[in-house]
BALOBA-1460 file (C-alpha; in Angstrom, 3 decimals):
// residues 303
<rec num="1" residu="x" x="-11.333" y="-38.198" z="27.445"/>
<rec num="2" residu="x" x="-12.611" y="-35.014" z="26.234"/>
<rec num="3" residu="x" x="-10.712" y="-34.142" z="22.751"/>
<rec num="4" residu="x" x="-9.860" y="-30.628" z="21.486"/>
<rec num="5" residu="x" x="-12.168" y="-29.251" z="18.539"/>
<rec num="6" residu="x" x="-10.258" y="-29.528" z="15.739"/>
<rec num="7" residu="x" x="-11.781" y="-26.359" z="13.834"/>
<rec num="8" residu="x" x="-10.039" y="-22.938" z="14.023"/>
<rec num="9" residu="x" x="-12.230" y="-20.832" z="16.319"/>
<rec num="10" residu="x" x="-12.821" y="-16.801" z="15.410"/>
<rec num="11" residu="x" x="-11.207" y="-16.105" z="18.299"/>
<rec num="12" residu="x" x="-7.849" y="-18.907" z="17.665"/>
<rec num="13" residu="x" x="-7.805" y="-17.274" z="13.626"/>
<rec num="14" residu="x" x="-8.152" y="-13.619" z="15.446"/>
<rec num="15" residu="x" x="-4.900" y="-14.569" z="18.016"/>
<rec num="16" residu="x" x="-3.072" y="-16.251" z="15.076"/>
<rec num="17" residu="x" x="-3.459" y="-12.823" z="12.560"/>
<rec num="18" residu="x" x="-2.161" y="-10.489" z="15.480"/>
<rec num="19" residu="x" x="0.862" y="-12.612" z="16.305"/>
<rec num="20" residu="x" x="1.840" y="-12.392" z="12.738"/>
<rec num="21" residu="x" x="2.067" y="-9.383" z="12.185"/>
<rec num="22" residu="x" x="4.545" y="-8.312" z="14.340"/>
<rec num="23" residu="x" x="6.626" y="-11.720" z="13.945"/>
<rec num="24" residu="x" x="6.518" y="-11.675" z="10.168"/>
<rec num="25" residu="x" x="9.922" y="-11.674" z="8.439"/>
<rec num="26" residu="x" x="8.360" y="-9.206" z="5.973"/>
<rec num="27" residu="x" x="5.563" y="-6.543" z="5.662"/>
<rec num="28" residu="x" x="4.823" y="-5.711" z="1.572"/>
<rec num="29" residu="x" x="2.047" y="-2.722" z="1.835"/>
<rec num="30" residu="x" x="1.056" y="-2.868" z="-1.119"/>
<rec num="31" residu="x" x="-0.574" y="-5.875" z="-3.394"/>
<rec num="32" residu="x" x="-3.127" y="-6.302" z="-5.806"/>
<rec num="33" residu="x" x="-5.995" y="-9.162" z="-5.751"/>
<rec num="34" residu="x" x="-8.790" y="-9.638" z="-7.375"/>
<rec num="35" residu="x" x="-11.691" y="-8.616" z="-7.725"/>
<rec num="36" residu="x" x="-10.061" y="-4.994" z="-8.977"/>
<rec num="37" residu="x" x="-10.213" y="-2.885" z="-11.889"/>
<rec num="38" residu="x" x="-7.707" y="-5.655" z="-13.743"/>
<rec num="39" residu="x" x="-7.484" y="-9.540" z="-13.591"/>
<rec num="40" residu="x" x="-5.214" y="-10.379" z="-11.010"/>
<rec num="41" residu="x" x="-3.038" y="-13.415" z="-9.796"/>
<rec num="42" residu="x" x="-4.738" y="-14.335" z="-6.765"/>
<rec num="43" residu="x" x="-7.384" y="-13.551" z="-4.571"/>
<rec num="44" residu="x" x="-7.162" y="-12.225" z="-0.709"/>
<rec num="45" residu="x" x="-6.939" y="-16.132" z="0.390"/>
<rec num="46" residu="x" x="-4.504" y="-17.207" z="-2.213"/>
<rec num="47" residu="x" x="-2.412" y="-14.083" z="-1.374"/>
<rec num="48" residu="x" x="-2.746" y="-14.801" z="2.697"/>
<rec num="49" residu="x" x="-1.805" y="-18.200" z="1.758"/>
<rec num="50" residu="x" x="1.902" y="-17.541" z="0.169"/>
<rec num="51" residu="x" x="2.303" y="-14.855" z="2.497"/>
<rec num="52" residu="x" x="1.955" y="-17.120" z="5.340"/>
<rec num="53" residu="x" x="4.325" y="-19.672" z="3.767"/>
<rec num="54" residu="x" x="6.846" y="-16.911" z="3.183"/>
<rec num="55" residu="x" x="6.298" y="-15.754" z="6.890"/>
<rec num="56" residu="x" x="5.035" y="-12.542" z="5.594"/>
<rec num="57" residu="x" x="2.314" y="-10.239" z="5.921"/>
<rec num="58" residu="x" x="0.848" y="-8.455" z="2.956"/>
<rec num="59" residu="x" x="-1.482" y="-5.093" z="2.949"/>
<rec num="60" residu="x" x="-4.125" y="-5.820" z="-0.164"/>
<rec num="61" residu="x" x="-4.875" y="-3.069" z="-2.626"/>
<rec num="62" residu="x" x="-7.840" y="-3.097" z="-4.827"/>
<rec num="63" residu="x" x="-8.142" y="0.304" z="-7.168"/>
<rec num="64" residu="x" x="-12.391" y="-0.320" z="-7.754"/>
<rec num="65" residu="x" x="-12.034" y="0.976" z="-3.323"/>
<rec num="66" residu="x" x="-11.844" y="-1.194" z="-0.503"/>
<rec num="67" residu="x" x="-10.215" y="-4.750" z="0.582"/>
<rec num="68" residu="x" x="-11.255" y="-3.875" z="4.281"/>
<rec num="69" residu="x" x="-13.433" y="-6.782" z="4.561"/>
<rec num="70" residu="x" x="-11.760" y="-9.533" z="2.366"/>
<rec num="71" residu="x" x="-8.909" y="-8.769" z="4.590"/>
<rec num="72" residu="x" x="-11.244" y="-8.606" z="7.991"/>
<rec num="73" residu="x" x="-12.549" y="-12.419" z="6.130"/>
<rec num="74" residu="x" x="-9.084" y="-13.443" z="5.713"/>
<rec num="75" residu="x" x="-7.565" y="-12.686" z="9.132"/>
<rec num="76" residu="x" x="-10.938" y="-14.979" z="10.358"/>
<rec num="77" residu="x" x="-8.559" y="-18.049" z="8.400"/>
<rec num="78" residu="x" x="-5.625" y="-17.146" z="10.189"/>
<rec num="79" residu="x" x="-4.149" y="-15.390" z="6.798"/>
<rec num="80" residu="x" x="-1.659" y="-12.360" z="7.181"/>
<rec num="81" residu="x" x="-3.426" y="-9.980" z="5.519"/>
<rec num="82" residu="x" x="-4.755" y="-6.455" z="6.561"/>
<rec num="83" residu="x" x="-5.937" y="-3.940" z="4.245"/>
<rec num="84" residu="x" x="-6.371" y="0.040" z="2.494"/>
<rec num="85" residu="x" x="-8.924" y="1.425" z="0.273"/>
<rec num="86" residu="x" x="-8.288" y="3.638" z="-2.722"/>
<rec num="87" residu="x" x="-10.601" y="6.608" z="-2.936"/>
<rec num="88" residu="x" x="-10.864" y="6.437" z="-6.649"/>
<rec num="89" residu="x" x="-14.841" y="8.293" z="-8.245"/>
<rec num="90" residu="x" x="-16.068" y="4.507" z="-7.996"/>
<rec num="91" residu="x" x="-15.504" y="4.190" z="-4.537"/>
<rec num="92" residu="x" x="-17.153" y="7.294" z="-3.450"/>
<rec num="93" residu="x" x="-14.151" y="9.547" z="-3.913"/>
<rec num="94" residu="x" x="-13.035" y="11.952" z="-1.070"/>
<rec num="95" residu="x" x="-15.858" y="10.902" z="1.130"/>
<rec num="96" residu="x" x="-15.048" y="10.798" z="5.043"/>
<rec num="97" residu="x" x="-17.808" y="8.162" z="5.433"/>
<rec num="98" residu="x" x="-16.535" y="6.295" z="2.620"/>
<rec num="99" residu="x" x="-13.120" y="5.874" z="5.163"/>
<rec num="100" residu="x" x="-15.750" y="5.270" z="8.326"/>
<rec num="101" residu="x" x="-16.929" y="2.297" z="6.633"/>
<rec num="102" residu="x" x="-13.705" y="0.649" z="5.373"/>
<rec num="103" residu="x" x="-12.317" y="1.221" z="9.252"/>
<rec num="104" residu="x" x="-15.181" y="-0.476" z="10.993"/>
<rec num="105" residu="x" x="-14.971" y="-3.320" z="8.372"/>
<rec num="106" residu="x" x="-10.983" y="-3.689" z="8.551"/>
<rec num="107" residu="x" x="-12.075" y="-4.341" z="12.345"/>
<rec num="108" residu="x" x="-9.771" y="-3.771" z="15.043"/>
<rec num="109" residu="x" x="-7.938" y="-7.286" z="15.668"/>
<rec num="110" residu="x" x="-4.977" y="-7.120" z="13.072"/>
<rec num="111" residu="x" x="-3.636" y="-4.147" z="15.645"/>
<rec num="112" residu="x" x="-2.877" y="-2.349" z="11.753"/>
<rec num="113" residu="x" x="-4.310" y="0.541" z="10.511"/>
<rec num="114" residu="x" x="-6.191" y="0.808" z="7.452"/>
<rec num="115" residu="x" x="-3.846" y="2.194" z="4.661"/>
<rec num="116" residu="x" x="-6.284" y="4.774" z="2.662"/>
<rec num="117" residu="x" x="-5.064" y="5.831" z="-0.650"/>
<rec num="118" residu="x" x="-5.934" y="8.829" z="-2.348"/>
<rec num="119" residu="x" x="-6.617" y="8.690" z="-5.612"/>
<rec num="120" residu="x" x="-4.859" y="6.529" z="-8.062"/>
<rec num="121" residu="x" x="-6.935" y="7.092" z="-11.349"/>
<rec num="122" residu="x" x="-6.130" y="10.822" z="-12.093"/>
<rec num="123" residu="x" x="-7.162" y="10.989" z="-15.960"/>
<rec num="124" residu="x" x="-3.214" y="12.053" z="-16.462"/>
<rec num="125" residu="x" x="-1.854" y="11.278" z="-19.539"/>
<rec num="126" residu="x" x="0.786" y="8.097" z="-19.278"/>
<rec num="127" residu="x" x="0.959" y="4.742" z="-20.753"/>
<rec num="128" residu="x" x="1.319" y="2.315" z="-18.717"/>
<rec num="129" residu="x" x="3.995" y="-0.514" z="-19.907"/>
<rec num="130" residu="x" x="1.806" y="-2.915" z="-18.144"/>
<rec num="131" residu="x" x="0.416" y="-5.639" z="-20.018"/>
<rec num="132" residu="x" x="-3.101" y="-6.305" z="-18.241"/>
<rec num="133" residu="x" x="-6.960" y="-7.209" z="-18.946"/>
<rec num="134" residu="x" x="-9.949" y="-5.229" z="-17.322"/>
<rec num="135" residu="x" x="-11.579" y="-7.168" z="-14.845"/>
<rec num="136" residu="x" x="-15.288" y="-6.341" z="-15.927"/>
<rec num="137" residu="x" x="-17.039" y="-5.632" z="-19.454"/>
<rec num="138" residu="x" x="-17.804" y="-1.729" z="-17.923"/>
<rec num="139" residu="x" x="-14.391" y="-1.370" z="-17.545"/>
<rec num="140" residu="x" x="-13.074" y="-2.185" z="-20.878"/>
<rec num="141" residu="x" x="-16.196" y="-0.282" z="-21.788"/>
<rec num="142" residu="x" x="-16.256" y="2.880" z="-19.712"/>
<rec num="143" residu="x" x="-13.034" y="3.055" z="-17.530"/>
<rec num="144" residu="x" x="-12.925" y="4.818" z="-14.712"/>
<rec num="145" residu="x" x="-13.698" y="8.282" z="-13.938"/>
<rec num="146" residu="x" x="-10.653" y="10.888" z="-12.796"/>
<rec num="147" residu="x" x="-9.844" y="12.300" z="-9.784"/>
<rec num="148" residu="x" x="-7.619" y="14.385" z="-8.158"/>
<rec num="149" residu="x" x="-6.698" y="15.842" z="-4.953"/>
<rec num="150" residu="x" x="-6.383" y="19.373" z="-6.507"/>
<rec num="151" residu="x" x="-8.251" y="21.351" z="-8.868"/>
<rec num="152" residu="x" x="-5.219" y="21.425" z="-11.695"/>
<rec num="153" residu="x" x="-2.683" y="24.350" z="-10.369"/>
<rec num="154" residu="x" x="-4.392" y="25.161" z="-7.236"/>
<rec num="155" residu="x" x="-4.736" y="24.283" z="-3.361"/>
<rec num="156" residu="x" x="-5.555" y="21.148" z="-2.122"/>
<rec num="157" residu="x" x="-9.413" y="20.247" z="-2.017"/>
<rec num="158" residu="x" x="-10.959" y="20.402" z="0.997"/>
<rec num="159" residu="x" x="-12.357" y="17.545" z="1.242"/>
<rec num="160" residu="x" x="-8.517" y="16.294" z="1.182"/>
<rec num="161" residu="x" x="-7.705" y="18.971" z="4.106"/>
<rec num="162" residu="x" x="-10.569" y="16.826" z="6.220"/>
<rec num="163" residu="x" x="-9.497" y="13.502" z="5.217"/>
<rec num="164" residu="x" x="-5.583" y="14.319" z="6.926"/>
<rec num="165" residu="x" x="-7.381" y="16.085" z="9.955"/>
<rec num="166" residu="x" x="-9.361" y="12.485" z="10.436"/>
<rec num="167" residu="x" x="-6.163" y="10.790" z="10.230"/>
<rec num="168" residu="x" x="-4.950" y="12.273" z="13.600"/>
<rec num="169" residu="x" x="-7.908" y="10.423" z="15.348"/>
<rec num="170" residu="x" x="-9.025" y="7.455" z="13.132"/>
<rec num="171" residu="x" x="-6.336" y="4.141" z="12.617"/>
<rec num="172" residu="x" x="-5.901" y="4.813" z="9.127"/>
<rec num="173" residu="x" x="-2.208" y="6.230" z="7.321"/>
<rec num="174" residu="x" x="-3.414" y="8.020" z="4.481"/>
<rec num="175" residu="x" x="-1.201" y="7.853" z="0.923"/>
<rec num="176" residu="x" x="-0.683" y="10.291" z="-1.310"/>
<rec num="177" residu="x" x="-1.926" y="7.750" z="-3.894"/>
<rec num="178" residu="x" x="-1.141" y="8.907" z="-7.553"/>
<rec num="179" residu="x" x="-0.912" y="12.410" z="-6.532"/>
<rec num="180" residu="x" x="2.250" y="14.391" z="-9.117"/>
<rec num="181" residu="x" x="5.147" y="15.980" z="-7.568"/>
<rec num="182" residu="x" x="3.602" y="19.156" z="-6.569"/>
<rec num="183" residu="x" x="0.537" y="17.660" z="-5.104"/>
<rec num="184" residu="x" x="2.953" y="15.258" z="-3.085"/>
<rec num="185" residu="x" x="4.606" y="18.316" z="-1.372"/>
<rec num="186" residu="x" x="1.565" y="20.023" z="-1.126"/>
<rec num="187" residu="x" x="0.423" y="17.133" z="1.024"/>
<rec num="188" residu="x" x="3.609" y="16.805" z="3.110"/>
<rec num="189" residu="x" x="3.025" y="20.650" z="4.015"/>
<rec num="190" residu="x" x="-0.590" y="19.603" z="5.462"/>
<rec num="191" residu="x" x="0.471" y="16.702" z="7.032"/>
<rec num="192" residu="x" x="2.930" y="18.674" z="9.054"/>
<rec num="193" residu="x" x="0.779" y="21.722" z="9.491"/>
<rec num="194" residu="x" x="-1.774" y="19.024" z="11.277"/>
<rec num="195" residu="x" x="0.167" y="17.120" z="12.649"/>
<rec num="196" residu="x" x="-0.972" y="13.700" z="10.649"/>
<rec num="197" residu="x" x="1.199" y="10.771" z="12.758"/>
<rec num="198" residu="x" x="1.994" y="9.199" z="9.090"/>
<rec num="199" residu="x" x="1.805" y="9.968" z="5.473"/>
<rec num="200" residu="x" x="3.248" y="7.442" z="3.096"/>
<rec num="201" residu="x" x="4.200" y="8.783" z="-0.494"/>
<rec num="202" residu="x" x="3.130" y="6.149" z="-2.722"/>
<rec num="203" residu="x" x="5.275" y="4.519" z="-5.329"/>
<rec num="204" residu="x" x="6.789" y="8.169" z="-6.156"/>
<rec num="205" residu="x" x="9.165" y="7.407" z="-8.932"/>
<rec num="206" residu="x" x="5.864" y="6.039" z="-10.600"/>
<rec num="207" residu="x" x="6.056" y="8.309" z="-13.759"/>
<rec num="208" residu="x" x="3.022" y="10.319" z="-13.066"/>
<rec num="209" residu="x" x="4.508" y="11.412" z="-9.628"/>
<rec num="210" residu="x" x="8.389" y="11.716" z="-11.364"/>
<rec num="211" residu="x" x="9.900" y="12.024" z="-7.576"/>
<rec num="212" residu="x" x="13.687" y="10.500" z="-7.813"/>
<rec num="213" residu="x" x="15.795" y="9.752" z="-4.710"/>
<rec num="214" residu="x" x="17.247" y="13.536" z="-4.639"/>
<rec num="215" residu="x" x="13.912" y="14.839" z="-4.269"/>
<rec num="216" residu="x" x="12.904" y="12.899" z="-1.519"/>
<rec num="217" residu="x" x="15.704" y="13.382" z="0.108"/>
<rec num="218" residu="x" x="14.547" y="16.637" z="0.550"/>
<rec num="219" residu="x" x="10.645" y="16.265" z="0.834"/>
<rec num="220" residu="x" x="10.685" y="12.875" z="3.341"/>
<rec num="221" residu="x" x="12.846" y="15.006" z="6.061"/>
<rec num="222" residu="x" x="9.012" y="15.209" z="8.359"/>
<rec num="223" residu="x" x="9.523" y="12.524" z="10.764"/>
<rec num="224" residu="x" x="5.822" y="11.360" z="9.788"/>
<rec num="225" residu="x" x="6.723" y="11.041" z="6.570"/>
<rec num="226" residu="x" x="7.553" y="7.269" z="4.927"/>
<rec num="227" residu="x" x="8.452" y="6.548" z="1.299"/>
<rec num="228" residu="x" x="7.390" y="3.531" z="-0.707"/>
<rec num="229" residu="x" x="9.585" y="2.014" z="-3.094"/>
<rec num="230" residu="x" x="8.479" y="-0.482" z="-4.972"/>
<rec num="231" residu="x" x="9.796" y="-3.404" z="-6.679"/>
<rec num="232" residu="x" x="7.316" y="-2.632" z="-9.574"/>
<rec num="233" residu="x" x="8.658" y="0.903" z="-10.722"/>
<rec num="234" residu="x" x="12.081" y="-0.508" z="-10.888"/>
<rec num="235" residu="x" x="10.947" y="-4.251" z="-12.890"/>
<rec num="236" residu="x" x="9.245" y="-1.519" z="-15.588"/>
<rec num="237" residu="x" x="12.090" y="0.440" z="-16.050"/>
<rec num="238" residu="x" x="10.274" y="3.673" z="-14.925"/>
<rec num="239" residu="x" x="13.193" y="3.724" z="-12.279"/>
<rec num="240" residu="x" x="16.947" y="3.023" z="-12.963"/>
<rec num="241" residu="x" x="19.066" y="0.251" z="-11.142"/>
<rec num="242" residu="x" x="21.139" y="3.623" z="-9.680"/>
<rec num="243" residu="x" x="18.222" y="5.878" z="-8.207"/>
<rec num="244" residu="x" x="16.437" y="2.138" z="-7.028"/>
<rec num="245" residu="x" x="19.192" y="1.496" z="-4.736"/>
<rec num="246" residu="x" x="19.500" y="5.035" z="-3.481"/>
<rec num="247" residu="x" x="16.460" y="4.959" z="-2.203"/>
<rec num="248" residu="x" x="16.956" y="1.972" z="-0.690"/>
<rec num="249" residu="x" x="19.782" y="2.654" z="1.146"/>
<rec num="250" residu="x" x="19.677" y="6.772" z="1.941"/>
<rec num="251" residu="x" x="15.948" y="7.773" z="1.810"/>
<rec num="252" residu="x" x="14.547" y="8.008" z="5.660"/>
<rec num="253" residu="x" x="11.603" y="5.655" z="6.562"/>
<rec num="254" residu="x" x="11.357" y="3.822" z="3.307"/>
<rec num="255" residu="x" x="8.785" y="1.060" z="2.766"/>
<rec num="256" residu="x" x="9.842" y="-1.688" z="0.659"/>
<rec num="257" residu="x" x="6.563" y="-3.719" z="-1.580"/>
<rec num="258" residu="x" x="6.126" y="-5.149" z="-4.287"/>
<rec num="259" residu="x" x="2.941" y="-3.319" z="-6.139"/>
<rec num="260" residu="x" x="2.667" y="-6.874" z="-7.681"/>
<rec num="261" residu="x" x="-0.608" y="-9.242" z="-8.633"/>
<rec num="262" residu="x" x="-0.446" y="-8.585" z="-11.619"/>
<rec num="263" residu="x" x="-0.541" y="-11.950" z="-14.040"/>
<rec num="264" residu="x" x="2.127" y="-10.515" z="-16.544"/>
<rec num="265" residu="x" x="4.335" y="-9.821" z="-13.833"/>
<rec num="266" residu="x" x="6.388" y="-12.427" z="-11.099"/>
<rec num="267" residu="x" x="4.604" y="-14.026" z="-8.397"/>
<rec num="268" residu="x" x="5.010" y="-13.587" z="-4.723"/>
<rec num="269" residu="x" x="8.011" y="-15.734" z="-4.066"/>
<rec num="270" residu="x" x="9.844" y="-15.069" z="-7.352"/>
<rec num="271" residu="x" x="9.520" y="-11.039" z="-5.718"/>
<rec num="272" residu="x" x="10.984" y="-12.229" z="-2.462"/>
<rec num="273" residu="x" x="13.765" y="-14.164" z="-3.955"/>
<rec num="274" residu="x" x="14.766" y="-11.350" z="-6.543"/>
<rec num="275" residu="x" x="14.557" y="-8.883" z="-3.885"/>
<rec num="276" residu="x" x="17.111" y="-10.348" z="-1.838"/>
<rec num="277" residu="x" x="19.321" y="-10.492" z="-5.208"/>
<rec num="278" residu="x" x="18.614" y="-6.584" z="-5.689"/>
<rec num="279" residu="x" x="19.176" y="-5.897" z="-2.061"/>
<rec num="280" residu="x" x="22.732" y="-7.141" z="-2.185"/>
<rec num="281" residu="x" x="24.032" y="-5.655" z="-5.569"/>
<rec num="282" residu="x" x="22.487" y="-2.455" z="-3.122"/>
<rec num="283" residu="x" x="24.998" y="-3.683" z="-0.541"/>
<rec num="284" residu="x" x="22.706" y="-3.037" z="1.452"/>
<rec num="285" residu="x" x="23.469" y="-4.417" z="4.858"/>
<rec num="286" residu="x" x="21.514" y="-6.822" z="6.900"/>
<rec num="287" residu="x" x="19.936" y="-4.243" z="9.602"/>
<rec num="288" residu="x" x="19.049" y="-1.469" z="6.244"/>
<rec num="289" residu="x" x="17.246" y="-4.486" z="4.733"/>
<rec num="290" residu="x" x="15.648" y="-5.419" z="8.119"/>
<rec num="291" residu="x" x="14.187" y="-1.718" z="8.247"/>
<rec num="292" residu="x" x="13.080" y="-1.363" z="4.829"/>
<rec num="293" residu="x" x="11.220" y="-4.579" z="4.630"/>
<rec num="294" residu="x" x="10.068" y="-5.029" z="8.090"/>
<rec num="295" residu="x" x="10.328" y="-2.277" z="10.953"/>
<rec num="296" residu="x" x="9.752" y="0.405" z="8.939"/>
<rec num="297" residu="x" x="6.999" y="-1.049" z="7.634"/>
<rec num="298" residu="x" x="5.560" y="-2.141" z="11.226"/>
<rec num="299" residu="x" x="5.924" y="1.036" z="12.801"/>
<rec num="300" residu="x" x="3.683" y="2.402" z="9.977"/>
<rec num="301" residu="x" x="1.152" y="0.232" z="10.422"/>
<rec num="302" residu="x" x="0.768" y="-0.077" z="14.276"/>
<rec num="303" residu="x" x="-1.643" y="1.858" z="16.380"/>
């Protein structure tokens, strides 16, 4: 009798990732793991892990660049996990071959696209209310350098113009990272001059974009356009319980995620669980919360 090798193949852990992602229950597009510019709560595997149990699938971030391969090494385990890179000055900045390289190494058999962030380290002044540790002596040390997608006041760079033209042909949705509220509809104008198939406005109620659900209203009307709201804006009070649930329930094409990872903030299923609680003092109904956390989400993301 010949019996079955009991080892997870490439090709099993390959069939396993793909399936996931379009039965999850849940897509969050946006979570931190280490090794990033902080200490965070899990790493890529850890992550995978609790998303699996959840029956989610989870989009790392890292803001030192790219989780394109930890998620490439994850999806090898049978984890649901895809990934983005952030084109912060330590990552190569606004670098076309910098995106090359994080597409060939996200691979092709999630059936996602890469999610690449523009910058997220501006130099603007804010505090963040986030209690957190730098990752790395150089860090605590140095910091990271700034960057922005405009000189301040003017056009968009043109390196930015190229990296939305290489959206229209690469598998990649490209985020207006921690762009402010003018840069955000400066970008929205490209994208729709282009032609970009999707631009996601990151976490804009984030207080150095300062977008509320009235604004977006107005500035997510471009059917390529999707919002992100995150759970994270609204846990540190940079967004009220009223604009939260606005968003939720009358912005077009909203994202829900979490923006979590952090270790002074909840954990993956604590998120999940609190969610649902938020969703319904939203009364939001079943098929808004279905859209928001899932198809939205997956129509994003697919090719």
């Amino acid at each position: 009798m010949t019996v079955a090798d009991p080892r997870p193949t490439a090709t099993t852990a390959i069939a396993t990732a793909t399936v996931s992602a379009r039965q999850a229950r849940f897509i969050d597009v946006h979570y931190h793991v280490g090794p990033d510019a902080y200490v965070r709560r899990h790493t890529a595997a850890s992550a995978g892990a609790r998303y699996a149990q959840l029956g989610g699938w989870v989009v790392l971030k890292n803001h030192l660049g790219s989780t394109a391969a930890q998620a490439w090494e994850a999806r090898q385990q049978g984890r649901p996990v895809s990934g983005s890179i952030v084109l912060n000055d330590i990552a190569g900045g606004l670098d076309p071959r910098v995106v090359r390289q994080a597409v060939v190494q996200h691979g092709e058999d999630s059936g996602l696209r890469l999610v690449v962030h523009l910058p997220t380290v501006t130099g603007r002044a804010h505090t963040s209310r986030l209690a957190r540790t730098p990752a790395h002596p150089l860090l605590a040390r140095d910091g990271l350098r700034p960057l922005t997608v405009t000189e301040e006041g003017g056009p968009l760079r043109p390196e930015v113009r190229e990296l939305l033209h290489m959206a229209r042909d690469l598998p990649i949705v490209i985020s207006t990272g921690h762009a402010d509220g003018r840069e955000v509809r400066l970008l929205v104008e490209e994208a729709v001059r282009l032609d970009v198939p999707r631009l996601m406005l990151n976490q804009p109620a984030n207080p150095l974009t300062g977008l509320t659900c009235s604004d977006l209203l107005d500035i997510a009307q471009a059917e390529q356009v999707y919002t992100e709201q995150t759970a994270l804006t609204y846990l540190l009070d940079y967004q009220d319980e009223a604009d939260f649930s606005a968003v939720l329930a009358r912005v077009p094409r909203v994202v829900y995620s979490s923006d979590l990872g952090q270790t002074s903030q909840m954990d993956i299923g604590s998120w999940v669980a609190s969610s649902q609680t938020w969703f319904t003092e939203a009364a939001l109904p079943e098929a808004r919360i279905t859209e928001i956390t899932r198809d939205a989400p997956l129509r994003m993301l697919s090719l």
